[in-house]
C-alpha positions in Angstrom: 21.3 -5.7 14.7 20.6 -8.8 12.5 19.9 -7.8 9.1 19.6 -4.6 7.1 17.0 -3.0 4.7 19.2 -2.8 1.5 16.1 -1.6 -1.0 12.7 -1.0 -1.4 9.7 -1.0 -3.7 5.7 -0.1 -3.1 3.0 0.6 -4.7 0.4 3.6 -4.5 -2.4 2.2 -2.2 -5.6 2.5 -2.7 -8.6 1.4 -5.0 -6.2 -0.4 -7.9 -8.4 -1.4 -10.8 -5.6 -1.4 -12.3 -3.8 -3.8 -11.1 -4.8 -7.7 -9.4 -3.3 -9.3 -6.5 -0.5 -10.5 -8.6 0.2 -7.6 -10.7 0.4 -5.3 -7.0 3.2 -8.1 -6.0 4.8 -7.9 -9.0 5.4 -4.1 -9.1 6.5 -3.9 -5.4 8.7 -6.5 -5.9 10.2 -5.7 -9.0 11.0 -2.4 -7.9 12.6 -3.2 -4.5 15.2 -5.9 -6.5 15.6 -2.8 -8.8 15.9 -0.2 -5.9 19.0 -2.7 -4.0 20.9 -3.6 -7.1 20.5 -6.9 -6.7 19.6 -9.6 -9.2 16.7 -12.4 -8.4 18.8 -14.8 -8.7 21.0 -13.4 -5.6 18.3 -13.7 -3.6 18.5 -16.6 -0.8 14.5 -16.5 0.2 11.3 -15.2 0.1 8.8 -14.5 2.1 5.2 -13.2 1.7 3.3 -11.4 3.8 -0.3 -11.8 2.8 -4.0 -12.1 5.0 -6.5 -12.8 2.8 -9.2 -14.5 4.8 -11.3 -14.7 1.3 -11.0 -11.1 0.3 -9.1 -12.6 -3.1 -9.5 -15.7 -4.8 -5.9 -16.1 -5.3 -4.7 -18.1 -2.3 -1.1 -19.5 -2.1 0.3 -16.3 -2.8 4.3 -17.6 -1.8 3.6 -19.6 -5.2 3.5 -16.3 -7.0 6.6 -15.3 -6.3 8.3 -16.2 -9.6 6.0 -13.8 -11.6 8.5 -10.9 -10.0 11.5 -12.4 -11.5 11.8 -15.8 -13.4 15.1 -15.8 -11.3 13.7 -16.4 -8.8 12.3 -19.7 -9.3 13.6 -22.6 -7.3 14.4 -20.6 -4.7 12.5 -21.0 -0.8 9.3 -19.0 -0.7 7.1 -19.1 2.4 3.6 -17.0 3.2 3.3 -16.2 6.5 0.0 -14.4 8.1 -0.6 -12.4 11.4 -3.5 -10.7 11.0 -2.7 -6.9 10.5 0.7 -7.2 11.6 1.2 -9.9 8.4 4.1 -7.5 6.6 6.2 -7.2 9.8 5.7 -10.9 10.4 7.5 -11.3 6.8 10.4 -9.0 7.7 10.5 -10.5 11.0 11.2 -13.8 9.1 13.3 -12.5 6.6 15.8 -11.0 9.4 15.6 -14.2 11.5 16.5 -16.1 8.5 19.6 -13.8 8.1 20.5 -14.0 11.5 20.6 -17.2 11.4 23.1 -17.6 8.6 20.6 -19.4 6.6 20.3 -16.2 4.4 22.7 -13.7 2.6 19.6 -11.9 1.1 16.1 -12.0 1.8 13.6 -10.2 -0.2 9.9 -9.3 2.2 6.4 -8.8 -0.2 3.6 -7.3 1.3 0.6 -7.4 -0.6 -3.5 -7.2 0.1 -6.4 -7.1 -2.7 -9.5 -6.3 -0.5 -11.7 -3.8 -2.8 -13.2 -6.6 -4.8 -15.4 -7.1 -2.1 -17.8 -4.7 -1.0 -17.1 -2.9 2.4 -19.7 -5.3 4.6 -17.9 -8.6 3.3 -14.6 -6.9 3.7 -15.4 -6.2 7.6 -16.5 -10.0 7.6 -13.6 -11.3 6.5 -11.4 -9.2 8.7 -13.7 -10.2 11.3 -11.7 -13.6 11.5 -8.9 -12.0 13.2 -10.5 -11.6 16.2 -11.7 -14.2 18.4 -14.5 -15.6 17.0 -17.0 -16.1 19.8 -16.3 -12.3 20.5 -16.8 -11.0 17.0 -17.5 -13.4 14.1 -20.3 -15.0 16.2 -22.0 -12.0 17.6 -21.2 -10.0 13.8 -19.0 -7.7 15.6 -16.7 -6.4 12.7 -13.1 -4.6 13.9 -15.1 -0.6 13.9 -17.2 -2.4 16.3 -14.3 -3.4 18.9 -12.3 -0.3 18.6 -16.1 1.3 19.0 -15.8 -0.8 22.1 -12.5 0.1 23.3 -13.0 3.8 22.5 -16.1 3.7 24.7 -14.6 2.0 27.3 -11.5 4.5 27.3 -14.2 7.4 27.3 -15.7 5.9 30.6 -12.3 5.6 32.4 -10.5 8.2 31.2 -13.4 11.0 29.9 -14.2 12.0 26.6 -11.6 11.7 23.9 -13.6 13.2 20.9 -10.8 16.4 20.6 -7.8 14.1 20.9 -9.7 11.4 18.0 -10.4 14.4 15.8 -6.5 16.0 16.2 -5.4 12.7 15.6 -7.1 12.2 12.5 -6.5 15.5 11.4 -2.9 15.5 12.0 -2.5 11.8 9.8 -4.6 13.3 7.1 -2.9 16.5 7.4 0.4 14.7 6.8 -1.3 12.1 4.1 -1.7 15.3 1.8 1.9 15.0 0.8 2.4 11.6 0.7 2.1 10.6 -3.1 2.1 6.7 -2.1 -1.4 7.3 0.4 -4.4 6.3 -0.8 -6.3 9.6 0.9 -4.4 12.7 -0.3 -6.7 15.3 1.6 -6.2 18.0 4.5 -9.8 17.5 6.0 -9.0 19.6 9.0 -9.8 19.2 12.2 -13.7 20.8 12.1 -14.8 18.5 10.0 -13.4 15.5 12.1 -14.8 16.7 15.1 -18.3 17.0 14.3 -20.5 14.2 13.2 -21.8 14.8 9.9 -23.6 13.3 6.9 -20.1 13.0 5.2 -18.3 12.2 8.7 -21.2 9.7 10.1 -20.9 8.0 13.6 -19.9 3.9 12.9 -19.6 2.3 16.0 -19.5 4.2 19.4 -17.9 7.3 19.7 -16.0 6.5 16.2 -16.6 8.3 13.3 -16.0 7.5 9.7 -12.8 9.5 10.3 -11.8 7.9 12.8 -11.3 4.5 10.8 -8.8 3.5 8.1 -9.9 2.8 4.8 -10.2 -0.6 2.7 -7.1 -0.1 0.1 -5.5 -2.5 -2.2 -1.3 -2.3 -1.9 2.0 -3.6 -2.0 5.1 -2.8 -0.7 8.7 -4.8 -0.8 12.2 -4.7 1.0 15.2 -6.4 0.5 16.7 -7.5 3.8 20.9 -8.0 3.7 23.3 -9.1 5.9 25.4 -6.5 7.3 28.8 -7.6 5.1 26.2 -7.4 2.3 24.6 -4.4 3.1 27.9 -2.6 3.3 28.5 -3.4 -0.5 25.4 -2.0 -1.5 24.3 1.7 -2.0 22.1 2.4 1.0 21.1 0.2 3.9 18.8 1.2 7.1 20.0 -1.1 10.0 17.4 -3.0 11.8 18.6 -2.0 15.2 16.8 -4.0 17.1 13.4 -6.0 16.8 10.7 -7.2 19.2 7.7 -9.8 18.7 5.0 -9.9 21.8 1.8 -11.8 21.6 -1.1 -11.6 23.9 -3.9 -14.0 24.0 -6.9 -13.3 21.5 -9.5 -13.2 24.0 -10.1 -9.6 25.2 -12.1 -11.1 28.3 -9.2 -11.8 30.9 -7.3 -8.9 30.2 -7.6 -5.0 30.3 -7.8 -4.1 26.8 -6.9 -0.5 27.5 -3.7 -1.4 29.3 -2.7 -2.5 26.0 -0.1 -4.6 27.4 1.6 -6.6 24.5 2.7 -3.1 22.5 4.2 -2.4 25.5 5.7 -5.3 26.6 6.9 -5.1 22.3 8.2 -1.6 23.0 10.2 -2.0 26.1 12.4 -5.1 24.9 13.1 -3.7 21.6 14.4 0.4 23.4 16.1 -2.1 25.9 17.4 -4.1 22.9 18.4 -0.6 21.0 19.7 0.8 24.7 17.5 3.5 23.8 14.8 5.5 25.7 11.6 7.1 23.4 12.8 10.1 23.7 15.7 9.0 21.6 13.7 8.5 18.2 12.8 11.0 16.2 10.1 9.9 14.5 7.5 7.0 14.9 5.2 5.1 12.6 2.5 3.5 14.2 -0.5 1.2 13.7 -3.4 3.8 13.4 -5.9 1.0 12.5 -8.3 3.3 14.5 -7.6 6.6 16.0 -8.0 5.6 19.9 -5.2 2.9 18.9 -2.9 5.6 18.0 -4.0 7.0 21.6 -3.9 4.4 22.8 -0.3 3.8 21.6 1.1 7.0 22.6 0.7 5.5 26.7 2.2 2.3 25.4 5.6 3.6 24.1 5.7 5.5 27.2 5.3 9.1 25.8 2.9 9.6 28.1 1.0 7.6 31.5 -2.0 5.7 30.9 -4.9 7.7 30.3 -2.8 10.9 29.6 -2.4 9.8 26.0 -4.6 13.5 25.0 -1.8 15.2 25.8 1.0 14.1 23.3 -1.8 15.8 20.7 -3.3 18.2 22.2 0.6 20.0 23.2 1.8 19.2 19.4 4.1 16.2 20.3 3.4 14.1 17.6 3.4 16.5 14.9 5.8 16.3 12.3 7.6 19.7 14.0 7.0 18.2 17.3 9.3 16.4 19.9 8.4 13.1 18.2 6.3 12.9 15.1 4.2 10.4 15.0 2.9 9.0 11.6 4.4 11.8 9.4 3.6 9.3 6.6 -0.2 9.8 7.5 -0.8 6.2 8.6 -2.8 3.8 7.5 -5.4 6.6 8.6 -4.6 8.6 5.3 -2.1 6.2 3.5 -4.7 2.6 3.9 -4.4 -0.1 5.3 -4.3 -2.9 2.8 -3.8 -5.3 5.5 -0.6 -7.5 4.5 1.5 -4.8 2.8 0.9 -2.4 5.8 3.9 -3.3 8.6 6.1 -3.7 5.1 4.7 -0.2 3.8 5.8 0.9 7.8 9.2 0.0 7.4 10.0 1.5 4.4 8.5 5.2 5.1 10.9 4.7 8.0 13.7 3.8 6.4 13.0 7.1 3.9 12.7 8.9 6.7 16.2 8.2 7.7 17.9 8.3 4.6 16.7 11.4 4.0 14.5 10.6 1.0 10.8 11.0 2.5 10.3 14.6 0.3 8.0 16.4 1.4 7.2 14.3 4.1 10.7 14.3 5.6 11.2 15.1 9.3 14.0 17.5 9.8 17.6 15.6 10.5 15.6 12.3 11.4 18.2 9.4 12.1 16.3 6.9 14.7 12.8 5.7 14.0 10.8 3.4 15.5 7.6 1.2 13.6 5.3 -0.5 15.6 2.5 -2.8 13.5 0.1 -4.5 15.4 -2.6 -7.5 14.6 -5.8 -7.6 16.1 -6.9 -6.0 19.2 -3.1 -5.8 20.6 -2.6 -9.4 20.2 0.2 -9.5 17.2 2.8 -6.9 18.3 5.8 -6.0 16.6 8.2 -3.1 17.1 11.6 -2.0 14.7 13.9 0.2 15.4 16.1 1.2 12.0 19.0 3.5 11.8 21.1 4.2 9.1 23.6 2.3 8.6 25.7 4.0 5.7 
């Protein structure tokens, strides 16, 4: 264990007219300083997740972080970017920092504006997290390369349409009661299985279903040591915590092996000494739904190319042997790309404090997030526990 969530703050995702780049930070941040007990000014560092890629004007978003509190001004601030997995990059930091003694308290700000934009120059700037001569330079957007890996999975494996539409069915099912997600609707599985007018197909076998939405978000923790932490009122212990990069190139490598989640999940159970079976719930990057497939194999809840079965038996239902998503993902909850793996973390760390509502798993006390950039290149996985 090197640090401990201590607090949290994060706001409802979604399409925020309401609220700019800034003003999302703000309230995220505000509210997780609020939620610890801790003053600004008792705050060692900052960091801020954030990917941008020209979806906001504002740039240099670590230079904002005063607006939360003028206490916190003079202290370290640092932006750090990893493509979708930009919010576990900042906690990452944050916990590293602590580890290293550098830090009593850290606080971690997520935060993504992307509706400004309409949805095609959203996909273009998203677009630069791949490698370019792959996507950018051919226009392949990120539906297109999950199109691709679905297809590919569908040719190896056969087709995956029922498993997709449980999948998305089961996140939305379980965004319904999440009053943080940007989609609160049961859609039911029907009307994700069939292609429709309303439910269109958008690149390969993926339907519109089958992808997560463009949301505007932010969502903050306060990181502690663990002396620290056991002052405070609540604190979720970071049990263990594993970082795995793969190259960016899909040619070279079998993109359906998806080796770097993995590679992420095995050193951070052997870190935890824990096996999957041991969590109790899971909240994983559902970017698309054959990721989510795709990531049942690479937790090891199921071999390769038997990743159907953890949905089609129940599984990963919220009443099953491990829930997966009970949040809704960022299938149902959005994906506003640098508050997601910081939004991951703290529906985890409600989950085993017992605060998640009606979302709650029952007697949840080991959870594990994984948040991933890019086509499995950027892979982080967290274990948390309770600590008091």
């Amino acid at each position: 264990m090197t640090a401990c969530i201590v607090g949290w703050g994060h706001t409802k995702f979604g399409k925020r007219d309401d609220l700019d780049l800034e003003g999302l930070m703000v309230e995220a941040g505000r509210a997780a300083l609020a939620d610890a007990g801790v003053g600004a000014a008792e705050i060692d560092q900052v960091f801020v997740g954030h990917f941008n890629a020209g979806m906001d004007r504002q740039d240099f978003t670590a230079g904002l972080f005063t607006r939360i509190d003028p206490g916190l001004r003079f202290k370290p601030a640092t932006r750090v970017e990893n493509a979708c997995a930009t919010g576990s990059a900042a906690i990452h930091q944050g916990a590293a920092q602590i580890a290293a003694k550098r830090a009593r308290l850290v606080l971690a700000v997520g935060v993504e504006k992307m509706t400004t934009l309409d949805s095609a120059a959203v996909g273009a700037c998203l677009a630069r997290a791949g490698y370019w001569p792959e996507t950018g330079a051919r226009g392949v957007t990120f539906p297109g390369i999950f199109g691709q890996i679905a297809a590919a999975y569908f040719q190896r494996h056969g087709d995956q349409a029922d498993a997709l539409a449980r999948i998305a069915a089961k996140n939305h099912r379980n965004g319904a009661v999440n009053p943080l997600a940007h989609f609160q609707k049961d859609l039911g599985y029907a009307f994700c299985r069939e292609a429709s007018e309303r439910n269109p197909f958008v690149a390969g076998p993926l339907k519109r279903t089958d992808c997560s939405m463009i949301s505007d978000g932010a969502a903050a923790v306060v990181l502690a040591d663990l002396e620290t932490a056991l002052s405070l009122k609540k604190a979720v212990a970071l049990r263990a915590m594993a970082q795995v990069n793969d190259q960016i190139a899909m040619e070279g490598r079998d993109i359906l092996a998806f080796e770097g989640p993995r590679r992420a999940w095995q050193q951070a159970l052997g870190q935890a000494r824990l096996g999957i079976e041991d969590l109790d719930l899971v909240e994983t990057h559902d970017c698309f739904t054959i990721a989510e497939l795709l990531e049942y194999e690479a937790m090891g809840l199921t071999p390769q190319g038997q990743g159907a079965r953890a949905i089609a038996e129940g599984w990963v239902e919220k009443d099953g042997k491990l829930p997966v998503n009970p949040s809704g993902g960022l299938k149902a909850k959005g994906h506003p790309i640098g508050a997601t793996g910081v939004s991951m973390h703290i529906m985890a760390a409600m989950q085993v404090t017992g605060g998640a509502a009606a979302m709650q798993v029952a007697d949840a006390r080991l959870a594990g997030v994984f948040n991933m950039g890019g086509a499995a290149v950027a892979n982080y996985v967290s274990i948390l526990e309770p600590l008091k």
